[in-house]
C-alpha positions as CSV (number, residue, x, y, z in Angstrom):
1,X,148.0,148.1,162.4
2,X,150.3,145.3,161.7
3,X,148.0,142.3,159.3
4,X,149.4,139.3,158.5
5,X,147.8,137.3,155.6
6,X,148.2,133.0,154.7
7,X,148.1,131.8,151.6
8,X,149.5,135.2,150.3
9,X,150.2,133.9,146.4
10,X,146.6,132.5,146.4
11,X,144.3,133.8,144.1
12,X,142.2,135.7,146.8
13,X,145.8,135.9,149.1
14,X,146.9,138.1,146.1
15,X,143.9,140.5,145.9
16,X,144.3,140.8,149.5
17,X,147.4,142.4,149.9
18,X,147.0,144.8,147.1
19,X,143.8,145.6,148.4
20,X,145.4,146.2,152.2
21,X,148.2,147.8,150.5
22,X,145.5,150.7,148.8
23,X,143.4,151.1,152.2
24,X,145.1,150.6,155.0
25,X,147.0,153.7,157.0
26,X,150.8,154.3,155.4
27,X,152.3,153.5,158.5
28,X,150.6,150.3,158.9
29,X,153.0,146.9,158.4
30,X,151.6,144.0,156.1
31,X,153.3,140.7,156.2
32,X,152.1,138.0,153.3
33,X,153.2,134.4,154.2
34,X,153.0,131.0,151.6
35,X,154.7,128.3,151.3
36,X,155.3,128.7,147.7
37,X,157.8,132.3,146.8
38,X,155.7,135.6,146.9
39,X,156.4,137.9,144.1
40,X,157.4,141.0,145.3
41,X,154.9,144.0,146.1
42,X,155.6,147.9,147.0
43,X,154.8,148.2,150.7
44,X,154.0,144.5,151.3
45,X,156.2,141.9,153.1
46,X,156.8,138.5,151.6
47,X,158.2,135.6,153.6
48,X,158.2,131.7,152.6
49,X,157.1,129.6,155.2
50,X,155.9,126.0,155.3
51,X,152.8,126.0,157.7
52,X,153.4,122.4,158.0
53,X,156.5,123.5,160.0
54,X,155.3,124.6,163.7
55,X,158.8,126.2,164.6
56,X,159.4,128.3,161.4
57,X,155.7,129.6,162.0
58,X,155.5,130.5,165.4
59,X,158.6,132.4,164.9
60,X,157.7,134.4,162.1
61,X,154.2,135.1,164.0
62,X,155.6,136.2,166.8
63,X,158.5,138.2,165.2
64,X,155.7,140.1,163.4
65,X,153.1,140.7,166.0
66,X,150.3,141.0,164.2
67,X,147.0,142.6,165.4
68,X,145.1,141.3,162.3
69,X,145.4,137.6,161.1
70,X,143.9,137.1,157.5
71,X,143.9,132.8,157.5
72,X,143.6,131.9,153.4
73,X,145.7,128.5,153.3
74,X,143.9,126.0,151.8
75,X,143.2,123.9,149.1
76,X,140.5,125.9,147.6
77,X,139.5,123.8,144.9
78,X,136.7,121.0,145.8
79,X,138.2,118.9,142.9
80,X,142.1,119.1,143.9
81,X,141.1,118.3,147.5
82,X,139.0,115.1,146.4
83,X,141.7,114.1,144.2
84,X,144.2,114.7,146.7
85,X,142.0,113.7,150.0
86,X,145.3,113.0,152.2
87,X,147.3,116.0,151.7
88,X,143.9,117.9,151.9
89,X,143.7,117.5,155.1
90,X,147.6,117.6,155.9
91,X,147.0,121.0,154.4
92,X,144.3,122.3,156.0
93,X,144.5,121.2,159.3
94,X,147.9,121.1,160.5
95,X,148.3,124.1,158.7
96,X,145.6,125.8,160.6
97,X,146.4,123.8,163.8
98,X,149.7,125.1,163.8
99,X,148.5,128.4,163.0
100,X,145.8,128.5,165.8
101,X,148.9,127.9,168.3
102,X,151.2,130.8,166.5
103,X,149.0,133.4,167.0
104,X,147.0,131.7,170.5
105,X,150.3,133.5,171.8
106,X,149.6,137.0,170.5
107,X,146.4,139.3,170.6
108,X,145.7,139.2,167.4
109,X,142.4,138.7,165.9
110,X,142.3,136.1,163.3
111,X,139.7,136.1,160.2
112,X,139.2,132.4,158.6
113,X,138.5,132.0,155.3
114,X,136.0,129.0,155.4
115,X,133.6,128.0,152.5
116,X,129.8,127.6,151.7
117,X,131.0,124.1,150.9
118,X,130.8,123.5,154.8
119,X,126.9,123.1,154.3
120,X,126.9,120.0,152.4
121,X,123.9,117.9,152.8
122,X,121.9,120.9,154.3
123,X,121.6,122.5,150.7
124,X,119.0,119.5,150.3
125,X,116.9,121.4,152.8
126,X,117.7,125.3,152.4
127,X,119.7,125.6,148.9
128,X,120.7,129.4,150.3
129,X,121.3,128.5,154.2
130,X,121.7,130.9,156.6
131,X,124.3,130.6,159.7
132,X,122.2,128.8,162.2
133,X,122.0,126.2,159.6
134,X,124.4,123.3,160.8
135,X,127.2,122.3,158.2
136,X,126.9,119.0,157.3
137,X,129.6,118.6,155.0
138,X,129.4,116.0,151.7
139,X,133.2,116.7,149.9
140,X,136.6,116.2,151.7
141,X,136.8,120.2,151.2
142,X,134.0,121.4,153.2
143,X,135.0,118.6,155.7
144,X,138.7,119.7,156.2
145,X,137.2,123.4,156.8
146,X,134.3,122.7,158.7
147,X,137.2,120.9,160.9
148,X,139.4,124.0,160.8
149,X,136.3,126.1,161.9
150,X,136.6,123.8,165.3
151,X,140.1,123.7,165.0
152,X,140.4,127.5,165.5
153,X,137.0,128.4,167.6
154,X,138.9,125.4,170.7
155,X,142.7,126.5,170.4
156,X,141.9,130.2,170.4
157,X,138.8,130.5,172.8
158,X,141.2,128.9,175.0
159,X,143.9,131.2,174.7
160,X,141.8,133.9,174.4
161,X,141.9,134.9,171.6
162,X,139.8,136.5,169.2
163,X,138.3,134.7,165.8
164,X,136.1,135.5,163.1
165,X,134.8,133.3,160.2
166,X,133.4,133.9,156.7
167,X,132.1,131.7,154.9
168,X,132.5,132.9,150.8
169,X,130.4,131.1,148.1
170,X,132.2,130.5,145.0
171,X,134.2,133.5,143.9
172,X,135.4,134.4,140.7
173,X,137.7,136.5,138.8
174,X,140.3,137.3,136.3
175,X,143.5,135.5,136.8
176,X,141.7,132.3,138.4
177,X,143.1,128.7,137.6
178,X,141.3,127.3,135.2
179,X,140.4,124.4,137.2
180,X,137.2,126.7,138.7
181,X,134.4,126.5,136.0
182,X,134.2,130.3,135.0
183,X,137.9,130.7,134.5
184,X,137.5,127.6,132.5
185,X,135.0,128.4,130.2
186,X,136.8,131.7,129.4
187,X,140.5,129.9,128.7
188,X,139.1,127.9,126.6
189,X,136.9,130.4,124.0
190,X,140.1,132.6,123.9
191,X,142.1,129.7,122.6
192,X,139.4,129.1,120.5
193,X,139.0,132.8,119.0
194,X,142.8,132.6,118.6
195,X,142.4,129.4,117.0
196,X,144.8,127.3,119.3
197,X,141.4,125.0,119.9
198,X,139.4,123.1,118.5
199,X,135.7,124.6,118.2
200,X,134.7,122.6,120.8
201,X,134.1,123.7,124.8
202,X,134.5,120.9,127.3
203,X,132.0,121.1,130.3
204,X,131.0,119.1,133.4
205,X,127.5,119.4,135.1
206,X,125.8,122.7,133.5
207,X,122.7,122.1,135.4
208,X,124.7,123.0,138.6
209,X,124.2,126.1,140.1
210,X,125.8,128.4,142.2
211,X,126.4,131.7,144.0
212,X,129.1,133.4,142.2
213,X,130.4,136.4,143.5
214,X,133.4,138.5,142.5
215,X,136.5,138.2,144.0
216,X,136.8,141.6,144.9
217,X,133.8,141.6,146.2
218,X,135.3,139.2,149.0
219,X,138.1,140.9,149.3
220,X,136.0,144.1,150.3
221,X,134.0,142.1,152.9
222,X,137.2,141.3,154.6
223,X,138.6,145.2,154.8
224,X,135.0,145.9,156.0
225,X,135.7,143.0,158.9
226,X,139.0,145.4,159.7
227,X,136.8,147.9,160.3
228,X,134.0,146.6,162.5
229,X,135.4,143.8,164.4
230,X,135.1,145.2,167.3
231,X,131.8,145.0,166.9
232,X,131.9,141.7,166.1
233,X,131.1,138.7,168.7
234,X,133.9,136.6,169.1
235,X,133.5,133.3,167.1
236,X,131.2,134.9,164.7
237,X,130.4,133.5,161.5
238,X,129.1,135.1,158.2
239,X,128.0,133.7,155.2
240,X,129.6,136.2,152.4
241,X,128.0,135.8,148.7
242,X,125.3,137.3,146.5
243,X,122.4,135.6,147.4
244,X,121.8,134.7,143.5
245,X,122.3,131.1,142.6
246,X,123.0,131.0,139.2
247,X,123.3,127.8,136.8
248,X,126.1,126.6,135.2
249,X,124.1,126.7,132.0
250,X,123.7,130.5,132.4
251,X,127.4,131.0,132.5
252,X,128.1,129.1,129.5
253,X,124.9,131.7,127.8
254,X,126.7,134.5,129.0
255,X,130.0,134.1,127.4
256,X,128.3,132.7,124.2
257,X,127.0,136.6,124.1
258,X,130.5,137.5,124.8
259,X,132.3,135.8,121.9
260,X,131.7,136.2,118.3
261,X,133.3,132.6,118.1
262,X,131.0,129.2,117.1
263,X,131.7,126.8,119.7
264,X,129.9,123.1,120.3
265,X,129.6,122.0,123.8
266,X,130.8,118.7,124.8
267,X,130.2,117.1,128.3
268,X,133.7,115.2,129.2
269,X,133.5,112.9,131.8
270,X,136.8,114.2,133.6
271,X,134.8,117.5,134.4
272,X,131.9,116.0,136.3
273,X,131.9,115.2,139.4
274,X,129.7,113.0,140.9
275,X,126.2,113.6,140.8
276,X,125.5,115.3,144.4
277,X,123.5,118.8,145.1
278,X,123.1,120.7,142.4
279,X,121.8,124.3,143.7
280,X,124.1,125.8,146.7
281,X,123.2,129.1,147.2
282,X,123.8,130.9,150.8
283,X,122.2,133.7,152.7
284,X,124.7,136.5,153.8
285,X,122.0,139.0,154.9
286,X,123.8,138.5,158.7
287,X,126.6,140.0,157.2
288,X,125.4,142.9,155.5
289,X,123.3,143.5,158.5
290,X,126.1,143.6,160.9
291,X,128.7,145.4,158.6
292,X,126.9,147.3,155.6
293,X,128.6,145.4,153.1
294,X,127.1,144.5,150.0
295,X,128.6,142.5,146.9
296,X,129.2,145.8,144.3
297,X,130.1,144.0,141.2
298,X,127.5,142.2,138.4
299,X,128.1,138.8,137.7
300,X,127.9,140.0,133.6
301,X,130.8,142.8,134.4
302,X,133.2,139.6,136.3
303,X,132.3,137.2,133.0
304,X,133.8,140.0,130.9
305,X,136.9,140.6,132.9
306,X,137.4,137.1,133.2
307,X,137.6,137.2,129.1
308,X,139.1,139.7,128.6
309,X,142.1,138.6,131.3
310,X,142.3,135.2,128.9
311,X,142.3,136.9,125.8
312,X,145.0,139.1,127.0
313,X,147.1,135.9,128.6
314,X,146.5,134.0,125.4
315,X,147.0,136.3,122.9
């Protein structure tokens, strides 16, 4: 088995190869692709490569071969793509569209990493949608992947090739950017147990609410795609998340047990976004149904990594 992964220094791209790495047969090839240098890891191979440049791409696709395709480039962040709305969808789509065509060439089958962004509007009606819900995207993010999502499902069907999509609700984990609201939260009481902050947290919309699910918990539903994609229609997609939506405001509660630290909450305009849906949730029973996979890890147990990681990093 010969896998390929985008957006290989991602947060996610990361867990993903050290995750292959583990799992996957010792005589199996992995090939982790960014356009940003990879640090280097046992039994994984690294390669910088623009997706923005066709050539370079297409030949490191097809010097590879892959069977497996794990797509991951993206911005991931709702907030950096609406701040950023050009380059977004530079990013996504002629990095996917250039993509499509490397491996429309091979016989690979190609995963996407989409979003539960992609729903939009429809959260109004269903706040944990199902996939015969129709997207109808409300942020520059879940447009540019909506897009990709037709991107792929033309230039491959015509080719020939197989595709796959999973939609992830918000995932979370230790080592995340701080611009994602969990990872936030727990930066910013480490600094302050350490007393490099004020007292003080800074928060956007804590009436929001979500479906968080651990990062590793996404990573496992795409190792369980490995193993049952042949079972898998072609063009399938599958909502992957808890099927919890949990506020914003229950987040906050939960590291406030985790901390022996006083803290005041202060609402700073930078963090909120503008006031849209509030409660996006999905329904990812499709997937457990046609894989067995099921989200393993409690949302209290990814809090307490997530603190502990920032404690260490700080401290």
């Amino acid at each position: 088995m010969r896998v390929l992964v985008t957006g290989a220094s991602d947060f996610l791209g990361r867990r993903l190869l050290e995750a292959l790495r583990r799992d996957l047969p010792p005589e199996s090839r992995i090939l982790g692709i960014d356009r940003r240098p990879l640090p280097p890891l046992d039994g994984v191979s690294v390669l910088d490569v623009d997706p923005f440049e066709a050539g370079k791409l297409t030949e490191a696709v097809a010097a590879f071969d892959p069977t497996f395709v794990f797509h991951l480039a993206a911005l991931a962040s709702v907030a950096r793509s609406s701040e950023t709305p050009a380059y977004a969808w530079r990013a996504d789509l002629l990095g996917t569209l250039n993509l499509a065509e490397a491996v429309a060439r091979t016989r690979a089958t190609l995963v996407f990493l989409s979003s539960t962004v992609v729903y939009g509007e429809a959260f109004r009606d269903k706040p944990r949608p199902d996939e015969s819900v129709t997207p109808r995207p409300d942020t520059i993010s879940g447009r540019t992947k909506n897009a990709c999502e037709y991107i792929l499902r033309d230039v491959l069907a015509n080719a020939g090739v197989k595709h796959l999509v999973l939609r992830p609700s918000n995932y979370i984990g230790s080592g995340q950017s701080e611009t994602f609201v969990a990872a936030s939260f727990a930066g910013q009481i480490a600094r302050i147990e350490r007393g490099l902050a004020a007292p003080t947290l800074e928060v956007g919309d804590i009436a929001a609410a979500r479906d968080f699910i651990d990062v590793s918990d996404v990573t496992a539903a795409c190792l369980r795609v490995l193993d049952r994609a042949e079972d898998l229609p072609d063009g399938g997609i599958y909502n992957v998340g808890t099927g919890v939506v949990t506020p914003v405001s229950a987040i906050l509660d939960a590291f406030r047990g985790l901390t022996e630290a006083d803290f005041t909450v202060r609402v700073v305009p930078g963090r909120t976004r503008p006031a849209g849906l509030r409660s996006q949730g999905c329904d990812p029973s499709a997937f457990t149904g046609a894989t067995g996979w099921v989200p393993a890890i409690p949302l209290a147990q990814s809090l307490a990594a997530m603190l502990d990681e920032a404690r260490a990093r700080v401290g």
